[in-house]
C-alpha positions as CSV (number, residue, x, y, z in Angstrom):
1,X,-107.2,-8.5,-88.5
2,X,-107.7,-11.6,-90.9
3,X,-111.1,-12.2,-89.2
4,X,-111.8,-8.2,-90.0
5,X,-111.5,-8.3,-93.3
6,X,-112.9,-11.3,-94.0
7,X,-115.9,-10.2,-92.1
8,X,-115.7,-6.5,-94.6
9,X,-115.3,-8.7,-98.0
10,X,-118.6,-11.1,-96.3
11,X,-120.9,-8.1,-95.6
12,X,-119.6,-5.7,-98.5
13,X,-123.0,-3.3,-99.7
14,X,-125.2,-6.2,-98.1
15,X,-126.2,-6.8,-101.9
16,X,-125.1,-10.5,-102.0
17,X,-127.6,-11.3,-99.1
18,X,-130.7,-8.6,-99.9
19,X,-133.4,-10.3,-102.2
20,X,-136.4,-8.8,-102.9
21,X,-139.7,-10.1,-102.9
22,X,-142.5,-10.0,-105.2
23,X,-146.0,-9.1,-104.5
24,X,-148.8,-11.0,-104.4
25,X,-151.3,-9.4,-106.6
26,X,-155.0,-9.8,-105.0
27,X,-156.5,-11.1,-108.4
28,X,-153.8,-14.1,-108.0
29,X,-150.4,-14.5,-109.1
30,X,-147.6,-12.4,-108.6
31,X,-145.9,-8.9,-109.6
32,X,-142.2,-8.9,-110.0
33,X,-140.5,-6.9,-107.6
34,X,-140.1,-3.1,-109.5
35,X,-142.7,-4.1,-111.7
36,X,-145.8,-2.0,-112.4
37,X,-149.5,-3.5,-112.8
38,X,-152.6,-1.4,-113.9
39,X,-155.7,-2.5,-111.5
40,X,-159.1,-1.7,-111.3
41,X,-161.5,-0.2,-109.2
42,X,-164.7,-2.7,-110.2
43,X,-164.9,-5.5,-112.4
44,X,-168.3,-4.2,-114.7
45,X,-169.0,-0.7,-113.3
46,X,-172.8,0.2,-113.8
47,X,-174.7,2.6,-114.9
48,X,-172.4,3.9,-117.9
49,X,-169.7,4.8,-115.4
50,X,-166.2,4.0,-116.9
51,X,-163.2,1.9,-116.0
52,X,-161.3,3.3,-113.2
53,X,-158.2,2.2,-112.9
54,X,-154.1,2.8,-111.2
55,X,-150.9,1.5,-111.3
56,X,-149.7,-0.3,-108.9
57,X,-146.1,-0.9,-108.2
58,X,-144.4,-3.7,-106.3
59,X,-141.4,-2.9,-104.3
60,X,-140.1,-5.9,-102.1
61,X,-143.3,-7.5,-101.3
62,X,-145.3,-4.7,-101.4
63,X,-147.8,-3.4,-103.6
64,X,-148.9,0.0,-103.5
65,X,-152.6,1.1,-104.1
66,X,-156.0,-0.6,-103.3
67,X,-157.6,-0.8,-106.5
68,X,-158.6,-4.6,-106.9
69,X,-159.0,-6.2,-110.3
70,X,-156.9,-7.3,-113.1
71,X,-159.8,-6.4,-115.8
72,X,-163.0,-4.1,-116.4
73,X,-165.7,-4.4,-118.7
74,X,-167.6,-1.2,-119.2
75,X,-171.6,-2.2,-119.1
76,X,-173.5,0.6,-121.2
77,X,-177.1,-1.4,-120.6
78,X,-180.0,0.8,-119.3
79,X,-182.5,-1.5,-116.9
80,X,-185.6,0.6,-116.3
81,X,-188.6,-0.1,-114.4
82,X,-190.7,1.2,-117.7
83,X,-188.6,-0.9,-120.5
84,X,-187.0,-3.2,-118.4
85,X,-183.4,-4.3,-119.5
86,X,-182.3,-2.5,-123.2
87,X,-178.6,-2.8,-124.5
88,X,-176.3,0.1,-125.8
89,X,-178.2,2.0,-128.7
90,X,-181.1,-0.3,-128.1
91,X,-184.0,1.9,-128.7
92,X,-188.0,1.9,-127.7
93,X,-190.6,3.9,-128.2
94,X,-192.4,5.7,-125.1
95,X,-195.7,7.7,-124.8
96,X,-195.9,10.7,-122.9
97,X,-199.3,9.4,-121.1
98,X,-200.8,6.2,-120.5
99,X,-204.3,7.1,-121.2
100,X,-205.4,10.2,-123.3
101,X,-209.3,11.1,-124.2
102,X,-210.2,12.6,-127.8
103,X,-209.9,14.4,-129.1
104,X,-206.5,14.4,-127.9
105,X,-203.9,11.5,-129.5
106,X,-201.1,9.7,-128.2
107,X,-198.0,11.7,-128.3
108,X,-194.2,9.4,-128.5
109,X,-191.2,9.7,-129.2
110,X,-188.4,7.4,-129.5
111,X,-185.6,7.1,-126.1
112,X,-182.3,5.1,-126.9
113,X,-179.9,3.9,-124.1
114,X,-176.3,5.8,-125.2
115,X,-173.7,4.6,-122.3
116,X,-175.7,3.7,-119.6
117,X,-178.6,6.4,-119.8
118,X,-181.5,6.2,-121.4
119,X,-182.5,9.5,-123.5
120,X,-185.3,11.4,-123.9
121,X,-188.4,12.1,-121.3
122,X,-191.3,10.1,-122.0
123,X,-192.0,7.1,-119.5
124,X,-195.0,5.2,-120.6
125,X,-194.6,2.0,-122.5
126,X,-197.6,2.0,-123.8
127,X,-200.6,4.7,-124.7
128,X,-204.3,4.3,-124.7
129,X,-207.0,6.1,-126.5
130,X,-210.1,6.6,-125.5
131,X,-213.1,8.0,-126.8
């Protein structure tokens, strides 16, 4: 009977021996356990696509999701085969034809890249008139 309720008071709710385990977080470090961590999808998404991102909880070694990366920076560049590479609100001014004849004139206008995209129709980088 001694040896019974010793054995009751060791093993109790189990709570004395149970430790739980932080996560190893895939950037490096760790995530305490019960702790939530935002994470991201890609480090510079391109294109003028946007952050992605999820929480990510750690419960006793585990960490839930599958989005990789500790930080995102949003690239809003525009790389065209016509202008080549052109920041955010970088603008340029394109021709609607490479070569025109007279009496007609070289028609532009001016494209800007907002987020990613570049605006506006034209694709020439340069226009030449002829006589």
């Amino acid at each position: 009977m001694k040896y019974l309720i010793g054995l009751m008071i060791l093993l109790g709710t189990g709570q004395a021996f149970a430790q739980e385990r932080d996560c190893f977080a895939p950037w490096g470090g760790y995530v305490r356990h019960g702790s939530d961590v935002m994470a991201y999808k890609d480090q510079r998404p391109t294109g003028g696509a946007r952050c992605e991102y999820q929480w990510r909880r750690c419960n006793d070694g585990f960490l839930s999701g599958w989005y990789q990366y500790s930080s995102c920076q949003e690239d809003y560049s525009c790389n065209t085969p016509e202008f080549g590479y052109m920041s955010h609100y970088q603008s340029v001014t394109a021709y609607m034809n490479s070569d025109v004849w007279a009496p007609n004139r070289c028609q532009s206008e001016i494209r800007t890249c907002i987020y990613g995209r570049l605006d506006g129709s034209y694709r020439y980088s340069y226009c030449r008139e002829h006589n």
